[in-house]
N, CA, C and O atoms as CSV, one atom per row, in Angstrom:
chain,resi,resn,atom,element,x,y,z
A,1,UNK,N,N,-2.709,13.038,-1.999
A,1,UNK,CA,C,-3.044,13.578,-0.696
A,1,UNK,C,C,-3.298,15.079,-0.775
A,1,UNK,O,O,-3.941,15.538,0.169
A,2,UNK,N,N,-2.907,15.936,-1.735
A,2,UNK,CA,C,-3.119,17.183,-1.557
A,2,UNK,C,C,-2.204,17.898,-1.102
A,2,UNK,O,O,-2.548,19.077,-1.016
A,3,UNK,N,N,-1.085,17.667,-0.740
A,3,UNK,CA,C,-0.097,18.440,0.416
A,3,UNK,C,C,0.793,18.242,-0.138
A,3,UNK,O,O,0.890,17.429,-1.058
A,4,UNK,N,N,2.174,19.369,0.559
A,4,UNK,CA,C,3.477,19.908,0.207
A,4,UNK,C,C,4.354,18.578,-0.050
A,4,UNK,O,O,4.106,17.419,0.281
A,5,UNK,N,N,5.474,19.121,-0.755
A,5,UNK,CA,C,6.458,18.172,-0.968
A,5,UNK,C,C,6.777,17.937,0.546
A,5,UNK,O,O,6.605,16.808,1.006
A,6,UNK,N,N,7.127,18.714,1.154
A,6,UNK,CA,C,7.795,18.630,3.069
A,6,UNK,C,C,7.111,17.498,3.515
A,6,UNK,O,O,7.450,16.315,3.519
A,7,UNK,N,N,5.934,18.143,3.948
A,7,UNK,CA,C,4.427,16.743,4.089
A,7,UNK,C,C,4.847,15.497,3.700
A,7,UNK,O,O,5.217,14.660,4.523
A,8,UNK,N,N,4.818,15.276,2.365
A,8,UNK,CA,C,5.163,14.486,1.195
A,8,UNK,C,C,6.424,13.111,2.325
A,8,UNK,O,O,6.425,12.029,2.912
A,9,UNK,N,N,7.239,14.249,1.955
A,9,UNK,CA,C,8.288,13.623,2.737
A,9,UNK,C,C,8.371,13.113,4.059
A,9,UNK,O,O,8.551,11.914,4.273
A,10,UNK,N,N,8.235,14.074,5.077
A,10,UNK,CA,C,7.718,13.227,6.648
A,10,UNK,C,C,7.050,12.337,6.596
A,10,UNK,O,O,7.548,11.482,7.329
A,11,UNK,N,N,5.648,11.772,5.891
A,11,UNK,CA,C,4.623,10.459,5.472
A,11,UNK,C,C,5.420,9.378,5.292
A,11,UNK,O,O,5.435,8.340,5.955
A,12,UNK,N,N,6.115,9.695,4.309
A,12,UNK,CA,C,7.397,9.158,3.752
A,12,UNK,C,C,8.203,8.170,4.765
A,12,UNK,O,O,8.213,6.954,4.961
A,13,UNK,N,N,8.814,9.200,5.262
A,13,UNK,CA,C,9.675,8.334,6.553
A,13,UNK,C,C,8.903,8.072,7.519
A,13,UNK,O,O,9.682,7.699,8.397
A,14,UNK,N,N,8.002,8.029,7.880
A,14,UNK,CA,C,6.785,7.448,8.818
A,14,UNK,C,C,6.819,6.468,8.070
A,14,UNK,O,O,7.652,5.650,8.461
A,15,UNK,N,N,6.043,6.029,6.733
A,15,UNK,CA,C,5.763,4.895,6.041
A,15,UNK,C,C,7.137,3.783,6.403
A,15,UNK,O,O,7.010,2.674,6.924
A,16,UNK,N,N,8.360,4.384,5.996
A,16,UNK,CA,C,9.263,3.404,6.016
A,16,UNK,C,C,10.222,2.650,7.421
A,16,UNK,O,O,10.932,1.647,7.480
A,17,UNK,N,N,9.789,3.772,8.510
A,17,UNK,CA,C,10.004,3.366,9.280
A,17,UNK,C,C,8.386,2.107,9.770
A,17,UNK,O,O,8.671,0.909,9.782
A,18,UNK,N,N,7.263,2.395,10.030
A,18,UNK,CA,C,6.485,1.440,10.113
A,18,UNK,C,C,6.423,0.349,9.103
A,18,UNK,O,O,5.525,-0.444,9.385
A,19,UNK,N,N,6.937,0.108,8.248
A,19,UNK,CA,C,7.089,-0.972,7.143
A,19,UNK,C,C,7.962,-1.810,8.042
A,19,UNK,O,O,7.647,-2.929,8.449
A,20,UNK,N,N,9.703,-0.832,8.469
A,20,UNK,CA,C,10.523,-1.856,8.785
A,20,UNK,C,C,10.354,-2.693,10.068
A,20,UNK,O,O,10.834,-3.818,10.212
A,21,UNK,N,N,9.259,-1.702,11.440
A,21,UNK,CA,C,8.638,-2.078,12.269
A,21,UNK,C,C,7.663,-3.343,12.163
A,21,UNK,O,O,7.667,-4.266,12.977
A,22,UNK,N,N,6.952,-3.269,11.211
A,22,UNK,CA,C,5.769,-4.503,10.443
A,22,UNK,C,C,6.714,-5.838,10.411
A,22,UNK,O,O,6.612,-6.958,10.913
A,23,UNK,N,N,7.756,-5.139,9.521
A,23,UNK,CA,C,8.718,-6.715,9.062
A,23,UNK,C,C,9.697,-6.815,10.026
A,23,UNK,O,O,10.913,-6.719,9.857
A,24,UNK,N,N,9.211,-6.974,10.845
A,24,UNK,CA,C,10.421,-7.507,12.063
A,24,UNK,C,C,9.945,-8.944,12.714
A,24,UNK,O,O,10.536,-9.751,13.432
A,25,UNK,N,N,8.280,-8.906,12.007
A,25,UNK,CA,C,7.683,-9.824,12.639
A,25,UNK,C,C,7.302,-11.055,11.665
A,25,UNK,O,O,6.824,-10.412,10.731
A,26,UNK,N,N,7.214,-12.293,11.311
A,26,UNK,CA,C,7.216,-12.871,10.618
A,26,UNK,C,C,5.921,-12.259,9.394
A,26,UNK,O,O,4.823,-11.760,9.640
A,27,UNK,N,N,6.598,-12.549,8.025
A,27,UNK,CA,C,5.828,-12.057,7.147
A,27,UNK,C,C,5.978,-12.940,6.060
A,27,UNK,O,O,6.778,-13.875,6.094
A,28,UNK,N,N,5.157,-12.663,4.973
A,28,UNK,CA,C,4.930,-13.317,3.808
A,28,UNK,C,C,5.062,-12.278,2.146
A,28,UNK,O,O,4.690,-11.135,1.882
A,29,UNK,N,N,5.846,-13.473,1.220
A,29,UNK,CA,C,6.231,-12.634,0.402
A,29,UNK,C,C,5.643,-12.921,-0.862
A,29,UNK,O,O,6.290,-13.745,-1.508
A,30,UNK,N,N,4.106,-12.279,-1.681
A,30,UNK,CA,C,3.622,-13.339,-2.968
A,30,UNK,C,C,4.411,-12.179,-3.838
A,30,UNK,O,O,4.482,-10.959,-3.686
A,31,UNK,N,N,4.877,-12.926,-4.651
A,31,UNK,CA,C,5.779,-12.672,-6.279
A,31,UNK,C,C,4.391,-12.942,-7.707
A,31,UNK,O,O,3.583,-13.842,-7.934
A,32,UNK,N,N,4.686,-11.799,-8.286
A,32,UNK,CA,C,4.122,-12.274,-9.756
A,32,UNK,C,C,5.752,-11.714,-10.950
A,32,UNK,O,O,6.225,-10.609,-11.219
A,33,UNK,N,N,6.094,-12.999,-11.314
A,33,UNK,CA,C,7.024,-12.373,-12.730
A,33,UNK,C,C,6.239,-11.758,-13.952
A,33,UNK,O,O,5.882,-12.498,-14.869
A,34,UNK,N,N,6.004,-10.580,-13.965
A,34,UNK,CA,C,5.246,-9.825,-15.537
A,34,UNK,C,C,5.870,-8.445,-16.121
A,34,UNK,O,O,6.428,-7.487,-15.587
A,35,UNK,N,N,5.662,-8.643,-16.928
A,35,UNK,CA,C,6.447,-7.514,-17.708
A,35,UNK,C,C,5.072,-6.213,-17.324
A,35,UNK,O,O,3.864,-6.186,-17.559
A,36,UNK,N,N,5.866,-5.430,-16.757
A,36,UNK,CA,C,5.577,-3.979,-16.401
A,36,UNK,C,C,5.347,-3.213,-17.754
A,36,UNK,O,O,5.965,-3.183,-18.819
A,37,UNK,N,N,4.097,-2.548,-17.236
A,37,UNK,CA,C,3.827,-1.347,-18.500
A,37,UNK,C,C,4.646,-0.282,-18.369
A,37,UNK,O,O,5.081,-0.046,-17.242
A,38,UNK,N,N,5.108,0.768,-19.735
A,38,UNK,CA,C,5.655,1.736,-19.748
A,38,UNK,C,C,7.195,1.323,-20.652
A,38,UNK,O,O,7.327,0.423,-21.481
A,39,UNK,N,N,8.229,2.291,-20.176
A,39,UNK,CA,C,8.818,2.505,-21.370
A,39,UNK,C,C,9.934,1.102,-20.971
A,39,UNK,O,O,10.814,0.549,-21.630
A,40,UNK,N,N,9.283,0.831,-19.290
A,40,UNK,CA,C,10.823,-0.529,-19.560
A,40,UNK,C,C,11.019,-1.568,-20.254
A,40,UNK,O,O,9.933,-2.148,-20.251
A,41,UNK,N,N,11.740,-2.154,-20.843
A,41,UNK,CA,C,11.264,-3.697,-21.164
A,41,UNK,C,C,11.848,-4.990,-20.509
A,41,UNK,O,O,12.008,-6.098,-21.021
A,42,UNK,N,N,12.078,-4.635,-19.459
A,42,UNK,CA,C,12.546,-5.962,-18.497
A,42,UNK,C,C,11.611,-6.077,-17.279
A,42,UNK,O,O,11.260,-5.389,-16.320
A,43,UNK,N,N,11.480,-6.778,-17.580
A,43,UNK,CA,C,10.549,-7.601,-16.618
A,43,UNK,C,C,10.583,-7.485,-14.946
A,43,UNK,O,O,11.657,-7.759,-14.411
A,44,UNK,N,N,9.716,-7.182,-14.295
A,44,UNK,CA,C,10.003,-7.023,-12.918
A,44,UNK,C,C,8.608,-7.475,-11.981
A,44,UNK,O,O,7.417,-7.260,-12.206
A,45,UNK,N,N,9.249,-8.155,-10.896
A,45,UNK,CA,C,8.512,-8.824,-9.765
A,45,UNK,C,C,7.620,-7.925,-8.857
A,45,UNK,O,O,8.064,-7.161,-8.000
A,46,UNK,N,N,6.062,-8.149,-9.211
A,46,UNK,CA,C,5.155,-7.200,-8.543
A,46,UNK,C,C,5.192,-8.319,-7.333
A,46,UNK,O,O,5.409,-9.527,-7.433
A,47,UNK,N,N,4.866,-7.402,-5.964
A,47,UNK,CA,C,4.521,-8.437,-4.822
A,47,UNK,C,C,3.275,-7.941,-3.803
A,47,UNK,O,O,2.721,-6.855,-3.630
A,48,UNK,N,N,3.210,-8.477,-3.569
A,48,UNK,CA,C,2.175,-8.773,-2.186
A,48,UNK,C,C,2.972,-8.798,-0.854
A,48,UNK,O,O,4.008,-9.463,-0.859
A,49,UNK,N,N,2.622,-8.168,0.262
A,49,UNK,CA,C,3.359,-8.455,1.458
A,49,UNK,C,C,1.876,-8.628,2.508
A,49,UNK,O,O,0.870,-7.920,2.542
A,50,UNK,N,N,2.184,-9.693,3.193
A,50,UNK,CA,C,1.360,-9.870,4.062
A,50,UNK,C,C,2.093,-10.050,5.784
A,50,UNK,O,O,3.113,-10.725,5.930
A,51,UNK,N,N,1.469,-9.413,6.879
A,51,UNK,CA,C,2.002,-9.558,8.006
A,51,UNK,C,C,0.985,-9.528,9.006
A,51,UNK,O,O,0.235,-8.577,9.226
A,52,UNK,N,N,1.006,-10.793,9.688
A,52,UNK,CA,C,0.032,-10.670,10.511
A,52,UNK,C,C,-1.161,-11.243,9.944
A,52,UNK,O,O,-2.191,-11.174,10.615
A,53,UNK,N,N,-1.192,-11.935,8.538
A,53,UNK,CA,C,-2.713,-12.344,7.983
A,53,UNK,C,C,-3.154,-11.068,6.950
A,53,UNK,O,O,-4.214,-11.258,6.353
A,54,UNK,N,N,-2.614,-10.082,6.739
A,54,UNK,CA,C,-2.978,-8.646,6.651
A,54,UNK,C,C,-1.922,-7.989,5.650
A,54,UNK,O,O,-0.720,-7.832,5.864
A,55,UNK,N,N,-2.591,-7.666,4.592
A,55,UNK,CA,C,-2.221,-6.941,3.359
A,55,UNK,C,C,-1.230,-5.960,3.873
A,55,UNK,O,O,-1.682,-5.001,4.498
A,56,UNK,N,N,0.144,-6.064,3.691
A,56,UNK,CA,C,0.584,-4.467,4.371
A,56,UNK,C,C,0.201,-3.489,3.450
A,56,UNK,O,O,0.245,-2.429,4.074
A,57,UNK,N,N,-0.173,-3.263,2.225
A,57,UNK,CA,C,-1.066,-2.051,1.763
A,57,UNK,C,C,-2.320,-1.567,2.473
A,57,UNK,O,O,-2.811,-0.440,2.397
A,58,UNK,N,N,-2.785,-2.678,3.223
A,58,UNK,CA,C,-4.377,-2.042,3.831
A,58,UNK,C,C,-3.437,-1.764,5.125
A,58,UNK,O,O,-3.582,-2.978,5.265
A,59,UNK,N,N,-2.916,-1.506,5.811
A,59,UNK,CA,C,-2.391,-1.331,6.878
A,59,UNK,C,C,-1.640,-0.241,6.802
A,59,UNK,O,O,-1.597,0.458,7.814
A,60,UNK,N,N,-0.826,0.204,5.543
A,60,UNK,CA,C,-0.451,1.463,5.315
A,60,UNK,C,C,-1.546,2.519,4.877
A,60,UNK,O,O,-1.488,3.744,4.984
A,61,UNK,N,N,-2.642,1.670,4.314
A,61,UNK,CA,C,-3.472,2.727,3.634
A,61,UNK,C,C,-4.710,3.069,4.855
A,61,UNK,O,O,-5.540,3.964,4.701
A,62,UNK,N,N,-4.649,2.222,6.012
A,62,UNK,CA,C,-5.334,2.688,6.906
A,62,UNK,C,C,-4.739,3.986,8.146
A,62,UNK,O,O,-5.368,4.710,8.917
A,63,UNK,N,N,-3.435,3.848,7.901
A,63,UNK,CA,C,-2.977,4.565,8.565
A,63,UNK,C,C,-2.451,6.333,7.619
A,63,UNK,O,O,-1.734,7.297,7.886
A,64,UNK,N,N,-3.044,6.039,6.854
A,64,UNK,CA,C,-2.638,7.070,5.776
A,64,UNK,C,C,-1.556,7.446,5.058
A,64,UNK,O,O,-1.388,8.422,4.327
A,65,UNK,N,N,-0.815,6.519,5.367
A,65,UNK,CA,C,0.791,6.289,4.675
A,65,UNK,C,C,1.054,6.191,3.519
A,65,UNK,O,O,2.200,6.454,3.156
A,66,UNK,N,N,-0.472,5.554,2.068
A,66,UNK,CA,C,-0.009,5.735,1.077
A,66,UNK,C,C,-1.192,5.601,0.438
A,66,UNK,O,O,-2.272,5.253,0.918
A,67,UNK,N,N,-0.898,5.924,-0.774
A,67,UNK,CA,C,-2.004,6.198,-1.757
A,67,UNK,C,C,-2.682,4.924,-2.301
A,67,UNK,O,O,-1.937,3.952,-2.430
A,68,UNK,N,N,-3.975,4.775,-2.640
A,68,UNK,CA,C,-4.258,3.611,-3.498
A,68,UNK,C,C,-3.816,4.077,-5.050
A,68,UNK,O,O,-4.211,5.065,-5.670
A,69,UNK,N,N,-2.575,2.722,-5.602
A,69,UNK,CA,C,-2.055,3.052,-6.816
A,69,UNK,C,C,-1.785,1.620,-7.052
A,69,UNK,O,O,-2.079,0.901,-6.097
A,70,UNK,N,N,-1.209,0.924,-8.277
A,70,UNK,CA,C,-0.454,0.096,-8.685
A,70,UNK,C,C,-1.085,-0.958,-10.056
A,70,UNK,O,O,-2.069,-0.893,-10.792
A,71,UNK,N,N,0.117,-1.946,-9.902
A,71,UNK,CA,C,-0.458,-3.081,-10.585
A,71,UNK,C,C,-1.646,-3.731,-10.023
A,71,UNK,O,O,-1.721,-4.032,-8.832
A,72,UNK,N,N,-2.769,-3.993,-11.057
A,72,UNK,CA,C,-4.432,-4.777,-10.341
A,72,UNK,C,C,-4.098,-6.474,-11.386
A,72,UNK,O,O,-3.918,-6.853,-12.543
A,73,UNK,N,N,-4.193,-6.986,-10.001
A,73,UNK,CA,C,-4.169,-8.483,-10.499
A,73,UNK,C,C,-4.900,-9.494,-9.474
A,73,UNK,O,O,-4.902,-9.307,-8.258
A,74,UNK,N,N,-5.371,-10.324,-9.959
A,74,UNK,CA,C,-5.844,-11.728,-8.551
A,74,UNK,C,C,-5.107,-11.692,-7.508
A,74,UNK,O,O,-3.928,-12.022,-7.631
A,75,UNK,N,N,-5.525,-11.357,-6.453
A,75,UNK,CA,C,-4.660,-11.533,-4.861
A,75,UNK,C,C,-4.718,-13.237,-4.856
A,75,UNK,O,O,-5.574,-13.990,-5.319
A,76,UNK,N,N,-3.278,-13.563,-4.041
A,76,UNK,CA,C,-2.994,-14.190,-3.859
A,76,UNK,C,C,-4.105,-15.751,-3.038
A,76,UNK,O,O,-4.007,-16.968,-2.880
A,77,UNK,N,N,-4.905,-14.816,-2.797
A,77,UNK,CA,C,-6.283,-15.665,-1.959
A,77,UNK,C,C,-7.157,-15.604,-3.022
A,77,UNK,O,O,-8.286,-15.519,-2.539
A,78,UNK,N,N,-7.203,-15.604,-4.120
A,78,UNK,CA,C,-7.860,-15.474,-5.205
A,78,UNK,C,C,-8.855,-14.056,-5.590
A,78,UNK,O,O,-9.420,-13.897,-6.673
A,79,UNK,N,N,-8.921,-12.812,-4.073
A,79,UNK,CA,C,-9.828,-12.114,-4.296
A,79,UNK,C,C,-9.459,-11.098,-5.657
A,79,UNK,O,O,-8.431,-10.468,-5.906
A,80,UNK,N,N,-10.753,-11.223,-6.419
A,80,UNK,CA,C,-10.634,-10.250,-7.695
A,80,UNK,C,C,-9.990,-8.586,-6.938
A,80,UNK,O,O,-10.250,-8.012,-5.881
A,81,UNK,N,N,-8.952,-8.220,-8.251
A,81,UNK,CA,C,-8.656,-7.140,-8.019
A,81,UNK,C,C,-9.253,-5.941,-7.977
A,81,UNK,O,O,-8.749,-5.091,-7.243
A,82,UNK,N,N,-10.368,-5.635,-8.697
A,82,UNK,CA,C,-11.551,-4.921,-9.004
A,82,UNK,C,C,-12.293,-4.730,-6.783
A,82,UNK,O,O,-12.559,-3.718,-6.135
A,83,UNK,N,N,-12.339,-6.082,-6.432
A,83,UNK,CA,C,-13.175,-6.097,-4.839
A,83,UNK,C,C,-12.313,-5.365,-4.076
A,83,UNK,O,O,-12.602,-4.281,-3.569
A,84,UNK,N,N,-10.806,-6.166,-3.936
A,84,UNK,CA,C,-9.286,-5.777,-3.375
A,84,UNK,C,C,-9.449,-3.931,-3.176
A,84,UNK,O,O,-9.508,-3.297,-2.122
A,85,UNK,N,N,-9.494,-3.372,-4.731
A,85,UNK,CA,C,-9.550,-1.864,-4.642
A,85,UNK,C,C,-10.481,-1.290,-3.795
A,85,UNK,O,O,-10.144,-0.389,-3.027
A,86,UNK,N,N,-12.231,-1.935,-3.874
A,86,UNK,CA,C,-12.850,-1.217,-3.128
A,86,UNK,C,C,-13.104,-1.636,-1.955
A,86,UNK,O,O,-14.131,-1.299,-1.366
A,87,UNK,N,N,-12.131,-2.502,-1.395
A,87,UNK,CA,C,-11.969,-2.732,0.048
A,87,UNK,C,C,-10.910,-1.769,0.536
A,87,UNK,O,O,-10.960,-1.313,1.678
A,88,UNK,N,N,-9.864,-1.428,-0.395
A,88,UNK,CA,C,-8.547,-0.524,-0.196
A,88,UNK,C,C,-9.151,0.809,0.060
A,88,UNK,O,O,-8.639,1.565,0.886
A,89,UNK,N,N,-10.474,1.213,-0.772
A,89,UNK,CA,C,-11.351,2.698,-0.707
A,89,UNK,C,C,-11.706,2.390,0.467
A,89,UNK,O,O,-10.741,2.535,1.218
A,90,UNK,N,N,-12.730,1.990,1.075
A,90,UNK,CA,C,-13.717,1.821,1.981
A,90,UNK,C,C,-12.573,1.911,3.087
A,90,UNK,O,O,-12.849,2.626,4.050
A,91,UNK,N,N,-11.185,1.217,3.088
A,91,UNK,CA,C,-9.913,1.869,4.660
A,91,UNK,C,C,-9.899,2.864,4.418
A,91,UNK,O,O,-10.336,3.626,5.281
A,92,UNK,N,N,-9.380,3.479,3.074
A,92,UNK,CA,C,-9.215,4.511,2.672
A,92,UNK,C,C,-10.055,5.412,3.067
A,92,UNK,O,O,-9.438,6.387,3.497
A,93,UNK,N,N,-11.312,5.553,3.128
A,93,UNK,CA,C,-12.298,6.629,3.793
A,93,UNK,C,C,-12.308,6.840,4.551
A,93,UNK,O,O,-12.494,8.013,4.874
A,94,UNK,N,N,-12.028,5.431,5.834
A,94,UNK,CA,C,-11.868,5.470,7.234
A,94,UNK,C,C,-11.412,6.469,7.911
A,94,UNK,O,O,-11.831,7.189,8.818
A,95,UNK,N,N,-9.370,6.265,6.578
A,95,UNK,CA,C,-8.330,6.798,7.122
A,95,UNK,C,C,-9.050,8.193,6.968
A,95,UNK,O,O,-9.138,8.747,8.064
A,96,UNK,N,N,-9.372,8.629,6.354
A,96,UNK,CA,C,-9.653,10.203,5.889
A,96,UNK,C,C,-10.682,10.630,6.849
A,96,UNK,O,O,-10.605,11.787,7.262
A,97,UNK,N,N,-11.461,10.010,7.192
A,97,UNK,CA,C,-12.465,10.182,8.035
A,97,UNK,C,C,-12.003,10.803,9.815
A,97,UNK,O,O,-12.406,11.602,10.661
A,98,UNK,N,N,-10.913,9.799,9.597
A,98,UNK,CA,C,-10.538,9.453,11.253
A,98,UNK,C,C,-9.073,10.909,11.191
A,98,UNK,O,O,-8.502,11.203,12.242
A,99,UNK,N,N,-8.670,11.666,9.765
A,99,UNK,CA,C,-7.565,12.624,9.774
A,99,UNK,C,C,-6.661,11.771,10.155
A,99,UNK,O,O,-6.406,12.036,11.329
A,100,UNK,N,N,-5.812,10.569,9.667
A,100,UNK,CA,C,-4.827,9.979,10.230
A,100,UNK,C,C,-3.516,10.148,8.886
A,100,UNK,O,O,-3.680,9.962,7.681
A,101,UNK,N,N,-2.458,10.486,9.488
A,101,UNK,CA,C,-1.243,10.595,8.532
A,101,UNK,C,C,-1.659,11.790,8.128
A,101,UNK,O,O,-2.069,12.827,8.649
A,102,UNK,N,N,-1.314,11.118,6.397
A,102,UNK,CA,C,-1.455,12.456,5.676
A,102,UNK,C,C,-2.718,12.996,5.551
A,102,UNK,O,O,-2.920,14.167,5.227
A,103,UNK,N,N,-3.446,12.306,5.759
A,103,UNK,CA,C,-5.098,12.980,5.427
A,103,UNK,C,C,-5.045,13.756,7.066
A,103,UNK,O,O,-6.194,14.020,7.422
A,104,UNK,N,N,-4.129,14.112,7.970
A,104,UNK,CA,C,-4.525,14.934,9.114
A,104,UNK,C,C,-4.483,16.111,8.646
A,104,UNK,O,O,-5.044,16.950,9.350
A,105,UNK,N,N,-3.711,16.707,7.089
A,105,UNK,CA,C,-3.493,18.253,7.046
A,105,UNK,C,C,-2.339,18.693,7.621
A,105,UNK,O,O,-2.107,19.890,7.453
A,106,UNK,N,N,-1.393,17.936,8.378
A,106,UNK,CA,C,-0.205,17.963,8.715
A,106,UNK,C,C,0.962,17.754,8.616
A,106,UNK,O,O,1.734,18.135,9.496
């Protein structure tokens, strides 16, 4: 995002308070068991959260709450991860477009 640790942080607790707001409402949980790159070697559960029909990453990333980052694998609806990303850009511009969250400069 460009901005201060402070910044950083307020996004932060915005993000986690609208996460816990999201999951209050029935949601969905996809699991992949794979061994994570880097220095760990135990294995850990990448997921998918869906609420509402709706990626909660595109819903955070439309609101400017978080960065496009992570593990790229087949979504759970089979869409290639490669499309997934540049559907995640194309909110992503929106958000930036529209100054929402962190892309407001605030």
């Amino acid at each position: 995002f460009g901005t201060t640790t402070n910044v950083a942080l307020r996004y932060a607790a915005v993000a986690t308070e609208t996460v816990a707001g999201l999951l209050r409402r029935p949601f969905t949980v996809y699991t992949k068991f794979i061994d994570a790159r880097g220095s760990s070697r135990t294995p850990r559960y990448y997921a998918m959260v869906s609420v509402d029909d709706v990626f909660l990453c595109e819903q955070l990333v439309a609101q400017g709450l978080v960065r496009i980052y992570g593990y790229r694998s087949v979504l759970p609806d089979g869409t290639a991860s490669r499309d997934h990303i540049k559907h995640l850009q194309t909110i992503e511009r929106d958000a930036k477009r529209r100054k929402v969250g962190a892309w407001s400069g605030r």
